[in-house]
TIVO-2410 file (N, C-alpha, C; in nm, 3 decimals):
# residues 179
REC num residu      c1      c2      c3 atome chaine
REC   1      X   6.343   0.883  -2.521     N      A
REC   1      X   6.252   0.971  -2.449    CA      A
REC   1      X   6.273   0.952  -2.299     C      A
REC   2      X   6.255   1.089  -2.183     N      A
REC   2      X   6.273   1.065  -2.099    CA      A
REC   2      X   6.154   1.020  -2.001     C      A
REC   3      X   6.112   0.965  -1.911     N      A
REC   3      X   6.069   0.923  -1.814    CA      A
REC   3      X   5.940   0.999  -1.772     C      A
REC   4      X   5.847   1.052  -1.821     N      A
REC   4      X   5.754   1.121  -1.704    CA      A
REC   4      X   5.727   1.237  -1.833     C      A
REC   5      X   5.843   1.274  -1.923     N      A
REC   5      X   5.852   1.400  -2.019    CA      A
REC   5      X   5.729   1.429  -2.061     C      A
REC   6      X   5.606   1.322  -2.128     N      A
REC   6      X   5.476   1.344  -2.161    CA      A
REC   6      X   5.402   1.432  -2.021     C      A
REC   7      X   5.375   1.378  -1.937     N      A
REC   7      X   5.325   1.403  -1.803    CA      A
REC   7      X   5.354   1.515  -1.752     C      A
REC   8      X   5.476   1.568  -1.768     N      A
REC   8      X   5.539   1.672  -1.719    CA      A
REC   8      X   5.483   1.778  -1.844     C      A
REC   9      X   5.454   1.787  -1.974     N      A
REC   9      X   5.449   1.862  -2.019    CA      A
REC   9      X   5.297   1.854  -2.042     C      A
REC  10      X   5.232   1.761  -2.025     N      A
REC  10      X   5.061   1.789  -2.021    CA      A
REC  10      X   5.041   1.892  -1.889     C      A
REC  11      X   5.141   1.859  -1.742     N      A
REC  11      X   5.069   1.999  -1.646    CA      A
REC  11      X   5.154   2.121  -1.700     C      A
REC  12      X   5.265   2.119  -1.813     N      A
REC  12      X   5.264   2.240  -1.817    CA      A
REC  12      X   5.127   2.289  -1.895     C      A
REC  13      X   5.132   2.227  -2.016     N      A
REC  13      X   5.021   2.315  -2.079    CA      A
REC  13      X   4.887   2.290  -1.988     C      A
REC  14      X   4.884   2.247  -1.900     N      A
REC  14      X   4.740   2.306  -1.802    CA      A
REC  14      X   4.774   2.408  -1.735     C      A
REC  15      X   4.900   2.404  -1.689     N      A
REC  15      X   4.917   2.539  -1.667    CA      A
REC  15      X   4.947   2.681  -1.720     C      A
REC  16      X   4.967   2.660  -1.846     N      A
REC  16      X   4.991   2.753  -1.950    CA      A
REC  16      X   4.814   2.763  -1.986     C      A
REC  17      X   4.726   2.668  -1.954     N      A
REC  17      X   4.583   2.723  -2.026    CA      A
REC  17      X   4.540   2.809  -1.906     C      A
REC  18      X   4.570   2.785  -1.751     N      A
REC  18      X   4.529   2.826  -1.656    CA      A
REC  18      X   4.561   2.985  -1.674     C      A
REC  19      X   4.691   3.029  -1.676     N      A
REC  19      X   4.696   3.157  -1.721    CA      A
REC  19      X   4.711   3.214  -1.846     C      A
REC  20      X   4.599   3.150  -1.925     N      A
REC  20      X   4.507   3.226  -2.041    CA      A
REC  20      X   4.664   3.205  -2.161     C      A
REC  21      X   4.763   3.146  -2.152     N      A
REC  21      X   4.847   3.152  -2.293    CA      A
REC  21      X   4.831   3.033  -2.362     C      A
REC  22      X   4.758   3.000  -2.470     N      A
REC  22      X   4.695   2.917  -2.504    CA      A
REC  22      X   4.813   2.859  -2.656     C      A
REC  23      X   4.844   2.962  -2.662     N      A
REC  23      X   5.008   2.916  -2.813    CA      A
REC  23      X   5.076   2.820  -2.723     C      A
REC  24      X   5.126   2.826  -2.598     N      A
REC  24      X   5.195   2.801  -2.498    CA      A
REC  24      X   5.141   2.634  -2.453     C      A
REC  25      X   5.072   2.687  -2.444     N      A
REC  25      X   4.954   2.545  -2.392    CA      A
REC  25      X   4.944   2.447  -2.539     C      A
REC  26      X   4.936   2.480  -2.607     N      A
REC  26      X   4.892   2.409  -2.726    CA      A
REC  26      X   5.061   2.360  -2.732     C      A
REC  27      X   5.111   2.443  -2.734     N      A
REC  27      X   5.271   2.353  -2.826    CA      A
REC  27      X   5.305   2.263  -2.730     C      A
REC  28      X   5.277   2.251  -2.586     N      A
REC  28      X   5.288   2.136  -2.468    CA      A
REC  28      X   5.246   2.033  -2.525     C      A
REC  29      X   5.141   2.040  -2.514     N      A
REC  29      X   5.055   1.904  -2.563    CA      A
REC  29      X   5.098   1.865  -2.698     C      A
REC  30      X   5.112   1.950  -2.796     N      A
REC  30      X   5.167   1.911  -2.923    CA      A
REC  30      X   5.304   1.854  -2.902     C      A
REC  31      X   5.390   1.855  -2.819     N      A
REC  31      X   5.523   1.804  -2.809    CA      A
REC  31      X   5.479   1.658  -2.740     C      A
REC  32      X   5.363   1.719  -2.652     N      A
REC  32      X   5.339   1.544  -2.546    CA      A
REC  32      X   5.281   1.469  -2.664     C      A
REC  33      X   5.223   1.509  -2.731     N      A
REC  33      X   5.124   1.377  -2.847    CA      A
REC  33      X   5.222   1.330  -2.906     C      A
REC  34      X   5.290   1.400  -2.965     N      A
REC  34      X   5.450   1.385  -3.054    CA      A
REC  34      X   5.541   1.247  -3.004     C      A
REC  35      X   5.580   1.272  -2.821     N      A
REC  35      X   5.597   1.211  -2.774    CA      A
REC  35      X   5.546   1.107  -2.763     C      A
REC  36      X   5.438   1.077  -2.682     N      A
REC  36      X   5.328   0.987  -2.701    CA      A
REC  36      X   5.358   0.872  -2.804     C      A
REC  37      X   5.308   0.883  -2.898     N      A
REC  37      X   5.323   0.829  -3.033    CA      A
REC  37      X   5.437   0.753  -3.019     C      A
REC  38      X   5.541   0.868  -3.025     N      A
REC  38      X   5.682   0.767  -3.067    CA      A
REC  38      X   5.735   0.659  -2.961     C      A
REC  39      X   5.647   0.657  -2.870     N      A
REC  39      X   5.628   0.541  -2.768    CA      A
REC  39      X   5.516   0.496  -2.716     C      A
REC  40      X   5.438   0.495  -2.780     N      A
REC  40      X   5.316   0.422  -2.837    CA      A
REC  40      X   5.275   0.446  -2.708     C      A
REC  41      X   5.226   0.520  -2.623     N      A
REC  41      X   5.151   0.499  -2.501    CA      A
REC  41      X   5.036   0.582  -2.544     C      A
REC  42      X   4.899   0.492  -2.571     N      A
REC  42      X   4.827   0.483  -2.629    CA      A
REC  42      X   4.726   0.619  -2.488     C      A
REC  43      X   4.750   0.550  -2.390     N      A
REC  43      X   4.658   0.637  -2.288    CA      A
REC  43      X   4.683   0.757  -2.232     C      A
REC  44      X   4.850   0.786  -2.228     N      A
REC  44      X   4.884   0.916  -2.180    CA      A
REC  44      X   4.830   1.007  -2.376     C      A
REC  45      X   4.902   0.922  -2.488     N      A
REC  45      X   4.842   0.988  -2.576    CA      A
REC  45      X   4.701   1.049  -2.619     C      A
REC  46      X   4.596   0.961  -2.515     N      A
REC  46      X   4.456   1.040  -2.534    CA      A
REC  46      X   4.432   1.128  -2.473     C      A
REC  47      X   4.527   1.144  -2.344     N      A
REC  47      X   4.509   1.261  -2.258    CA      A
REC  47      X   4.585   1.380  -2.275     C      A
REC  48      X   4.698   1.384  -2.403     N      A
REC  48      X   4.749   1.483  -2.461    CA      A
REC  48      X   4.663   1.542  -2.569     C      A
REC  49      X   4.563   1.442  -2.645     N      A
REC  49      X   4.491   1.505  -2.739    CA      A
REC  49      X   4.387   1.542  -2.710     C      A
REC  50      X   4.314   1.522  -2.594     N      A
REC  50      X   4.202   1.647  -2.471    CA      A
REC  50      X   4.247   1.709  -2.428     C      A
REC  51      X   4.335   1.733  -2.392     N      A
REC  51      X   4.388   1.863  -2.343    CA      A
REC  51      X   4.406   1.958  -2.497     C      A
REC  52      X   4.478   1.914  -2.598     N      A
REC  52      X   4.525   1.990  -2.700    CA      A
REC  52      X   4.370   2.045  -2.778     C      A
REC  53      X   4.255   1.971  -2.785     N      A
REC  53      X   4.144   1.958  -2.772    CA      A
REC  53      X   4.059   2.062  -2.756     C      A
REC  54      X   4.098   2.070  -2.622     N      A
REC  54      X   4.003   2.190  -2.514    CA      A
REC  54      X   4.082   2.351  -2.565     C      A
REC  55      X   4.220   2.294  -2.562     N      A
REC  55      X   4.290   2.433  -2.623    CA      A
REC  55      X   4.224   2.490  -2.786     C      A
REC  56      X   4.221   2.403  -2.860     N      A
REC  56      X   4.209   2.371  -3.030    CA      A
REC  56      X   4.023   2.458  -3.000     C      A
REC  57      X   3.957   2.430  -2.840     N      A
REC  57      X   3.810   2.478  -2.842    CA      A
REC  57      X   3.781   2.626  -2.842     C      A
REC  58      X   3.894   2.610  -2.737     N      A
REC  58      X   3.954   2.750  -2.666    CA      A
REC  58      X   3.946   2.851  -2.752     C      A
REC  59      X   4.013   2.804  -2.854     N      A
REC  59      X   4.101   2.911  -2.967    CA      A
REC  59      X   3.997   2.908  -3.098     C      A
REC  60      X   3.827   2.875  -3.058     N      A
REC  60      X   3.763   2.844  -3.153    CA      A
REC  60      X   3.811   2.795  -3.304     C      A
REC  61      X   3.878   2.694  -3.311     N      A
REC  61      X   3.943   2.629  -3.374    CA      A
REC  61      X   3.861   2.458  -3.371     C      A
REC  62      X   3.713   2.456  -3.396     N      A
REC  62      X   3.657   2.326  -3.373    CA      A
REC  62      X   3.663   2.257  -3.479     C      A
REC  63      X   3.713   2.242  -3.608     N      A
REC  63      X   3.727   2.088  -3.675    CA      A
REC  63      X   3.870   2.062  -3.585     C      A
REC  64      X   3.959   2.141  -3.554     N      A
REC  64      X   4.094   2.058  -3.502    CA      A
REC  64      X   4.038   1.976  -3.360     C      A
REC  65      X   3.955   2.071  -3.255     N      A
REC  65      X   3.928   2.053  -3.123    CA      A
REC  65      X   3.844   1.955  -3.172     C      A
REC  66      X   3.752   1.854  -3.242     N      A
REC  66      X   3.676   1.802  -3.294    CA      A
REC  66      X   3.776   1.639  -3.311     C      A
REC  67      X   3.863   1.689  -3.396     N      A
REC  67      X   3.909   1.586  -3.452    CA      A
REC  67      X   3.990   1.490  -3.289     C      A
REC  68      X   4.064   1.610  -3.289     N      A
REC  68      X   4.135   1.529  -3.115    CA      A
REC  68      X   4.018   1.516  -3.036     C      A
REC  69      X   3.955   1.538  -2.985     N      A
REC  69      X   3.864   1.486  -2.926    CA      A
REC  69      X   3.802   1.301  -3.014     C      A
REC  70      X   3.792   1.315  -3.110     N      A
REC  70      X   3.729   1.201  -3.190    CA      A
REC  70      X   3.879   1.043  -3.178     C      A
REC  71      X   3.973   1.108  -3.202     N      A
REC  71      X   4.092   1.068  -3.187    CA      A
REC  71      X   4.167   0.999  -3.034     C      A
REC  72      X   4.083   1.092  -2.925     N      A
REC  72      X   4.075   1.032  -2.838    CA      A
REC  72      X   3.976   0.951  -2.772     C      A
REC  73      X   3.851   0.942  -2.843     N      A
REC  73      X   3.751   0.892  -2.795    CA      A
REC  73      X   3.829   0.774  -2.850     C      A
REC  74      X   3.907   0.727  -2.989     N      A
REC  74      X   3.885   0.610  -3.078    CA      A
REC  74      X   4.031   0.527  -2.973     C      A
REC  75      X   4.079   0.579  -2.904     N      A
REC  75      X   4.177   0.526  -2.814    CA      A
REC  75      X   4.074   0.518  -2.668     C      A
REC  76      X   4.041   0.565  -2.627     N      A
REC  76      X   3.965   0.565  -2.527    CA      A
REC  76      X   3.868   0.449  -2.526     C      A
REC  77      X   3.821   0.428  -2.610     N      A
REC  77      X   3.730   0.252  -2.654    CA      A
REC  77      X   3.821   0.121  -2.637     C      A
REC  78      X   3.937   0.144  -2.662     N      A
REC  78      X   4.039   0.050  -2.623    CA      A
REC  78      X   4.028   0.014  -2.476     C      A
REC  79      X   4.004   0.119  -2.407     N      A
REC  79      X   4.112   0.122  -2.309    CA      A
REC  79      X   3.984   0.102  -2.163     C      A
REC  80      X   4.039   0.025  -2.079     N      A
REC  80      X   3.882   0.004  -1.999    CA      A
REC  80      X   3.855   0.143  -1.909     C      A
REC  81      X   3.794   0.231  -1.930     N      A
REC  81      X   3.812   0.372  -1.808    CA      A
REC  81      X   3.695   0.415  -1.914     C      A
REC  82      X   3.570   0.384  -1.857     N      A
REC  82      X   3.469   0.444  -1.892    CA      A
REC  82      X   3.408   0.603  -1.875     C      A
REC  83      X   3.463   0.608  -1.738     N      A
REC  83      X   3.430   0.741  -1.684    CA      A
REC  83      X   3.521   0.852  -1.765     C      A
REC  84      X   3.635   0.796  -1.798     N      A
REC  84      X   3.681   0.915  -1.899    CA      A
REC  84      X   3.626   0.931  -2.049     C      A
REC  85      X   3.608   0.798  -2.119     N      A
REC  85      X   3.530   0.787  -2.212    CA      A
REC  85      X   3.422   0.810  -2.229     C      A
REC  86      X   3.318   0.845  -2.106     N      A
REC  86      X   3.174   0.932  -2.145    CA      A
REC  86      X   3.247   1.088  -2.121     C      A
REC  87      X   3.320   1.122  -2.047     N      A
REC  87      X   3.350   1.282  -2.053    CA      A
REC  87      X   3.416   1.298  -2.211     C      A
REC  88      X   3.469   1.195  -2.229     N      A
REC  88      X   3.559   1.272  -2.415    CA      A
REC  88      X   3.450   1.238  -2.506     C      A
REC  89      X   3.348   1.182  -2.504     N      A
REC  89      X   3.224   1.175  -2.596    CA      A
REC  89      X   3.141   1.245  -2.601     C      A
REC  90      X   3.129   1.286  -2.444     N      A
REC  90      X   3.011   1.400  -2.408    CA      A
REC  90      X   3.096   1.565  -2.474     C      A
REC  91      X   3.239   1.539  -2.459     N      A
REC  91      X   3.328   1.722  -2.527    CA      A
REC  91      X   3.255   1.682  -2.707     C      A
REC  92      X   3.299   1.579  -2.741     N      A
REC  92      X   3.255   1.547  -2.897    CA      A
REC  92      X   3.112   1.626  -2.913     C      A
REC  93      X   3.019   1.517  -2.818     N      A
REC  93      X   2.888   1.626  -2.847    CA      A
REC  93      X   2.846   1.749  -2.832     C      A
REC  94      X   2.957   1.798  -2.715     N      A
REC  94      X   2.932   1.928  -2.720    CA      A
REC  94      X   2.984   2.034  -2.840     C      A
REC  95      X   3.091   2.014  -2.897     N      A
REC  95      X   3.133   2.075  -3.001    CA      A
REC  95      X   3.027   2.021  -3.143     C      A
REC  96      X   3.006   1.920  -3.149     N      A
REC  96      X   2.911   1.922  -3.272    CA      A
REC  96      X   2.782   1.965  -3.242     C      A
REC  97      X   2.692   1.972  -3.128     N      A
REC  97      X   2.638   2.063  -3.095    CA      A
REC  97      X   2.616   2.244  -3.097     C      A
REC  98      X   2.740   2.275  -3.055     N      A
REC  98      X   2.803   2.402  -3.116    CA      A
REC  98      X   2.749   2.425  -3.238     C      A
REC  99      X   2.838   2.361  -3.322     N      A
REC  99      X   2.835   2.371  -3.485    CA      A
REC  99      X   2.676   2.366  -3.548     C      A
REC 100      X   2.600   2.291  -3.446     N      A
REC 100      X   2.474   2.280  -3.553    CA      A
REC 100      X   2.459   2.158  -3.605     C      A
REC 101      X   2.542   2.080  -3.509     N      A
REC 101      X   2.484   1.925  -3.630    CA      A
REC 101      X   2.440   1.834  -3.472     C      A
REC 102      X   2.333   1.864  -3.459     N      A
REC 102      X   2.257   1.803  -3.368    CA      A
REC 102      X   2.227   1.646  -3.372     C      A
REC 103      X   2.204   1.609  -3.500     N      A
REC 103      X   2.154   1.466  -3.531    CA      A
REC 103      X   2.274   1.400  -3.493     C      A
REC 104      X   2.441   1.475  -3.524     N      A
REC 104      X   2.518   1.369  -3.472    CA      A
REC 104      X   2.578   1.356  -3.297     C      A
REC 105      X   2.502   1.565  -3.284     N      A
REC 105      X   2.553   1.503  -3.126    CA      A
REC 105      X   2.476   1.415  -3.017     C      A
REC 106      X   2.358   1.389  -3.031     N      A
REC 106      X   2.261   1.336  -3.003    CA      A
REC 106      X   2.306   1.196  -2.922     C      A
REC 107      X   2.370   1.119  -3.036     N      A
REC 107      X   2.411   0.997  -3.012    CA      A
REC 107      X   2.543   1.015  -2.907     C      A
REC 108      X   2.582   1.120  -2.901     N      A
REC 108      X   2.720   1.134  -2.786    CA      A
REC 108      X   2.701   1.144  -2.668     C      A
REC 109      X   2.586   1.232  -2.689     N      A
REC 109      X   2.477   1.238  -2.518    CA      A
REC 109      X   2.459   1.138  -2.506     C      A
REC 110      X   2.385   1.068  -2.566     N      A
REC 110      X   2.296   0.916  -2.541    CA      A
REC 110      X   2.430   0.842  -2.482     C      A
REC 111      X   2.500   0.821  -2.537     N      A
REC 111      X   2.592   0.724  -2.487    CA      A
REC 111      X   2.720   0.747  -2.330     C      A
REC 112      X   2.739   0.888  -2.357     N      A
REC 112      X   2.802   0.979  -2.235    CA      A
REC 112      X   2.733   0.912  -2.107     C      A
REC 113      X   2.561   0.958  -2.101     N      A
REC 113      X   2.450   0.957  -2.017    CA      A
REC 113      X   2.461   0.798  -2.004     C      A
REC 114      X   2.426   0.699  -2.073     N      A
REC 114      X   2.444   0.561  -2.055    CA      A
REC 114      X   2.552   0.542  -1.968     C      A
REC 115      X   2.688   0.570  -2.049     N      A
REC 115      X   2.808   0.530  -1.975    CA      A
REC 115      X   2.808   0.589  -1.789     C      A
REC 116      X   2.796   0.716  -1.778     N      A
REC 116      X   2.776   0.767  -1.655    CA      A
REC 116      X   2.644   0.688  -1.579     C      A
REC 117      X   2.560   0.693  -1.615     N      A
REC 117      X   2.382   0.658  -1.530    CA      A
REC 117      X   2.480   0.436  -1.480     C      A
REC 118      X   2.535   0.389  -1.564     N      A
REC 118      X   2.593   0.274  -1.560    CA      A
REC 118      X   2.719   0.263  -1.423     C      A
REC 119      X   2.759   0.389  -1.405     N      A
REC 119      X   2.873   0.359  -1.313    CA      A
REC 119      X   2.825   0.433  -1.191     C      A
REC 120      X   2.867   0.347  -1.050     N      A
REC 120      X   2.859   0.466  -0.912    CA      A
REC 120      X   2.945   0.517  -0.907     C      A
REC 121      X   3.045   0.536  -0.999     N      A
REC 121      X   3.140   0.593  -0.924    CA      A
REC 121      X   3.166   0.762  -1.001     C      A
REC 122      X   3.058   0.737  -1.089     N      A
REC 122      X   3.009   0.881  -1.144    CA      A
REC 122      X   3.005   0.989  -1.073     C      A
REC 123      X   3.091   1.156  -1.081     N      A
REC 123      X   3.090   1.235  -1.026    CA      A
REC 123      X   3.009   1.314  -1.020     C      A
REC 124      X   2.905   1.329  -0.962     N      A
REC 124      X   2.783   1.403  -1.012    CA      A
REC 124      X   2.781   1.583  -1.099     C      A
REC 125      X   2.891   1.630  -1.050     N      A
REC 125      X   2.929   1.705  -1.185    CA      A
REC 125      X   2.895   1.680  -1.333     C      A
REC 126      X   3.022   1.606  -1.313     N      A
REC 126      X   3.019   1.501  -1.456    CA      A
REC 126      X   2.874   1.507  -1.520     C      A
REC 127      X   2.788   1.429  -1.460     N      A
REC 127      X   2.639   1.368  -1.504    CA      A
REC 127      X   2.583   1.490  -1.500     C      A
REC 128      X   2.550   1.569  -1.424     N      A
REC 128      X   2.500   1.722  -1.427    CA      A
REC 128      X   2.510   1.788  -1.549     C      A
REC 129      X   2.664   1.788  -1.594     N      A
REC 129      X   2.732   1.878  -1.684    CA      A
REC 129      X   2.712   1.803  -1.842     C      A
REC 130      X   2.669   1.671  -1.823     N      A
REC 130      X   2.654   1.577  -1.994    CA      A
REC 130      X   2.492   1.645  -1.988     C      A
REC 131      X   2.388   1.600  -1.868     N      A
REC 131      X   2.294   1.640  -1.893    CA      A
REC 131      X   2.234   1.795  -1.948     C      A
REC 132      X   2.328   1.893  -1.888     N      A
REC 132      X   2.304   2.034  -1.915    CA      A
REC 132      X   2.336   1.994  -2.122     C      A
REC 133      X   2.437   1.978  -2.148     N      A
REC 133      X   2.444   1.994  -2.285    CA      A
REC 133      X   2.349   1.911  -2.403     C      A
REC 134      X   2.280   1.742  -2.299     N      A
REC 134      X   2.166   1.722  -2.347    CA      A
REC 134      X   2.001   1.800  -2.373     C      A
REC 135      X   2.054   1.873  -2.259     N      A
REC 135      X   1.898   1.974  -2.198    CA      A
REC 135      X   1.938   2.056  -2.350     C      A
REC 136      X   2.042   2.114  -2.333     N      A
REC 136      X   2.024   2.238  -2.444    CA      A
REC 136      X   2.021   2.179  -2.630     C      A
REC 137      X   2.060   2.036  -2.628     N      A
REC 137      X   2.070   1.980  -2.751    CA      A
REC 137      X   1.882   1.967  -2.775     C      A
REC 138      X   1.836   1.919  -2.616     N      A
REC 138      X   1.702   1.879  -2.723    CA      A
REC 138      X   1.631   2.050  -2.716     C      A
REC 139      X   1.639   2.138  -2.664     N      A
REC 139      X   1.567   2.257  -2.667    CA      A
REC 139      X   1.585   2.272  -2.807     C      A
REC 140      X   1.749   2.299  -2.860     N      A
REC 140      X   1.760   2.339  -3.010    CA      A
REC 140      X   1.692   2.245  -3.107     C      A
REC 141      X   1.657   2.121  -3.077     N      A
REC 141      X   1.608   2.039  -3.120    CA      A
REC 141      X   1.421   2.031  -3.155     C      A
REC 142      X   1.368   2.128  -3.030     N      A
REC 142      X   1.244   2.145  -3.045    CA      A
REC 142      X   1.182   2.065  -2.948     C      A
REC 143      X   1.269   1.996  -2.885     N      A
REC 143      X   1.178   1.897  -2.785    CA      A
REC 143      X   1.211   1.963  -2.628     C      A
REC 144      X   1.081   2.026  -2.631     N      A
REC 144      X   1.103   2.145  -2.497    CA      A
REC 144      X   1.040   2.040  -2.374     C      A
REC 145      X   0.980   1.962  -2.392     N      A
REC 145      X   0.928   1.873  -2.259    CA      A
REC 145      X   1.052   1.781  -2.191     C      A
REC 146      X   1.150   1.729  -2.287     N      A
REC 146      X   1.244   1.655  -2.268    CA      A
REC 146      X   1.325   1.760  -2.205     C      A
REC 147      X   1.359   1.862  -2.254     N      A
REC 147      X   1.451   1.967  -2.191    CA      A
REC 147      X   1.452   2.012  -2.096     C      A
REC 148      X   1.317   2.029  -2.071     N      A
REC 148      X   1.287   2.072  -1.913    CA      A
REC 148      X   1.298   1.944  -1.820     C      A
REC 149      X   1.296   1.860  -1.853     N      A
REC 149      X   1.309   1.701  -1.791    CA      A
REC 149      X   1.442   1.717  -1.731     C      A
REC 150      X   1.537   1.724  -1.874     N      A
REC 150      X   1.653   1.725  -1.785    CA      A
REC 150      X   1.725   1.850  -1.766     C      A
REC 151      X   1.694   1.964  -1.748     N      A
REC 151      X   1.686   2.082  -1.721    CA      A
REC 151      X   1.673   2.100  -1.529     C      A
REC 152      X   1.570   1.989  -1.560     N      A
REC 152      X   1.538   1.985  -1.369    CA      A
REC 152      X   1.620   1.848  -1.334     C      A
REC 153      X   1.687   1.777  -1.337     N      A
REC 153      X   1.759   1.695  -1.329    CA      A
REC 153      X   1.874   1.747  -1.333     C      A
REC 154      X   1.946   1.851  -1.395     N      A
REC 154      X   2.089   1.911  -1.400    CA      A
REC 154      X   2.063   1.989  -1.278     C      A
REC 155      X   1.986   2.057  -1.278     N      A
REC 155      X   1.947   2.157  -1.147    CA      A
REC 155      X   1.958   2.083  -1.016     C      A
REC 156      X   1.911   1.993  -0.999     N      A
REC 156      X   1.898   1.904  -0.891    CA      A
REC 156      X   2.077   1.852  -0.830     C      A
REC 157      X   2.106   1.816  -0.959     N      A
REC 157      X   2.285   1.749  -0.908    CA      A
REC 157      X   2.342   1.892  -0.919     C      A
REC 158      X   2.337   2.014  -0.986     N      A
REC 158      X   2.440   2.149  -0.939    CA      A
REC 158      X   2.403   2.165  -0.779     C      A
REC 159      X   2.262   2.183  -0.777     N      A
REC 159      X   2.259   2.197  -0.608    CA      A
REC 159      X   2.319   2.139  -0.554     C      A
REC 160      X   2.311   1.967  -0.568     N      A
REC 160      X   2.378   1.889  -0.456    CA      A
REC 160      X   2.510   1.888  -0.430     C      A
REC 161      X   2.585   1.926  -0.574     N      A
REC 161      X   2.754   1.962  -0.542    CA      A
REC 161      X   2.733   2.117  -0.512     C      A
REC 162      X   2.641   2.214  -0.511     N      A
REC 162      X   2.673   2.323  -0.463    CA      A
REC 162      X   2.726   2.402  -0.595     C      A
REC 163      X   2.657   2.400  -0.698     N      A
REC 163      X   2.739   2.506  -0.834    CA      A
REC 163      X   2.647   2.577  -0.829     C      A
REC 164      X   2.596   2.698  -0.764     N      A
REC 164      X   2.472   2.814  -0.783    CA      A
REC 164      X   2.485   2.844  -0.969     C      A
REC 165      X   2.633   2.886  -1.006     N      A
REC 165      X   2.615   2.883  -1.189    CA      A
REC 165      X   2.523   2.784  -1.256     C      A
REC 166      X   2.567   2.709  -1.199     N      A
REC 166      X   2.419   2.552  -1.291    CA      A
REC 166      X   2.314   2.516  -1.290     C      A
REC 167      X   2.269   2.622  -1.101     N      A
REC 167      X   2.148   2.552  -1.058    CA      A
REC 167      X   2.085   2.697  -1.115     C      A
REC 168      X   2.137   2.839  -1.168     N      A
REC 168      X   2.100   2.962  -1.229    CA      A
REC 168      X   2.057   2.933  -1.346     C      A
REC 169      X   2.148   2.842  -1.387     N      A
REC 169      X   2.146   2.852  -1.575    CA      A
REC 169      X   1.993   2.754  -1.599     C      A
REC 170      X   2.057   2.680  -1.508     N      A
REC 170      X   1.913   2.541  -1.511    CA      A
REC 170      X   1.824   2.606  -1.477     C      A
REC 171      X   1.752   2.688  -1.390     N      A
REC 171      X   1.635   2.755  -1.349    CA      A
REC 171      X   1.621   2.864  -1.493     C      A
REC 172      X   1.708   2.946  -1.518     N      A
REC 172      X   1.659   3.021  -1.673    CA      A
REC 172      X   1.601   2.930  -1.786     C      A
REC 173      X   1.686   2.822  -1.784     N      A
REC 173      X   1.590   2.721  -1.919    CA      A
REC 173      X   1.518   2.672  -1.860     C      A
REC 174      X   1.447   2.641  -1.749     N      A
REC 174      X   1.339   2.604  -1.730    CA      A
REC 174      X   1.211   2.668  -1.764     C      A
REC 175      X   1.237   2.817  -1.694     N      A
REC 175      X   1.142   2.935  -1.723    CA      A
REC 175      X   1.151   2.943  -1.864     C      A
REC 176      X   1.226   2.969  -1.928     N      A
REC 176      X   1.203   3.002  -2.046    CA      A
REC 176      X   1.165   2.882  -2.151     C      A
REC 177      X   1.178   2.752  -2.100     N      A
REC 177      X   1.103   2.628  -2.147    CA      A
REC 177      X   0.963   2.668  -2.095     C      A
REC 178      X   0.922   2.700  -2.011     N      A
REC 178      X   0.780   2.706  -1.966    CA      A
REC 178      X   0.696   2.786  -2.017     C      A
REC 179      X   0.754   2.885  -2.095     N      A
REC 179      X   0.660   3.002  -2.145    CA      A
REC 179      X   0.575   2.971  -2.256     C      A
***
């Protein structure tokens, strides 16, 4: 294998997802995991199977986008880089969320939110963006006081990085938590 070949073909397929060809994008990453593997680099390999992941989400294709994501979380526990390991736990919960199985995404938030609230060096995006998918896990959940909790807590960090989309979306579930 050559030198960089994984690396080089994870920005292609970001750049193949960037302009919307997602067959394109997917067989990148499928060649980088491939790669990966057969030289055991355990960490560029988790970052070929989030990317392949997000594509596998893309293409509403969620037991595959599910599984790589799970696949990289179980390498990601290895490996000391927390801040990436609450973002690939927090994609987990968001896709089983999706699906309707709340009881198990629950625990992905919880732990995403731990891992992030634990580090400064947390991007407030990041924490914004675990909390928005907690806000909407407990609404579907029935727990509208908690939601609005962190409903106004996501709102608060979109403002401060400046995302008007987050601090919109967060102000609609609020109101509509309030009614």
């Amino acid at each position: 294998m050559m030198s960089g070949a994984p690396e080089k073909l994870l920005k292609q397929g970001y750049q193949a997802r960037r302009e919307d060809r997602l067959t394109a994008a997917k067989a990148h990453f499928a060649e980088a995991i491939d790669l990966c593997r057969q030289a055991d680099d355990r960490a560029m390999l988790a970052r070929a199977l989030t990317g392949r992941g997000q594509i596998e989400s893309d293409l509403h294709e969620t037991s595959a986008a599910l599984s790589d994501y799970e696949d990289a979380v179980a390498i990601y526990r290895t490996l000391d880089d927390p801040l990436v390991l609450a973002h690939t736990v927090r994609h987990v919960g968001d896709i089983l969320r999706r699906q309707g199985k709340l009881e198990l995404a629950a625990p992905c938030y919880s732990e995403a939110l731990a891992l992030y609230r634990a580090n400064e060096q947390t991007p407030p995006l990041d924490l914004a963006n675990a909390i928005r998918g907690y806000a909407l896990l407990s609404a579907d959940s029935g727990e509208r006081a908690n939601a609005r909790l962190l409903w106004n807590e996501a709102r608060d960090l979109y403002a401060a990085v400046e995302v008007p989309e987050g601090v919109a979306e967060s102000e609609r579930q609020i109101a509509r938590l309030t009614d």
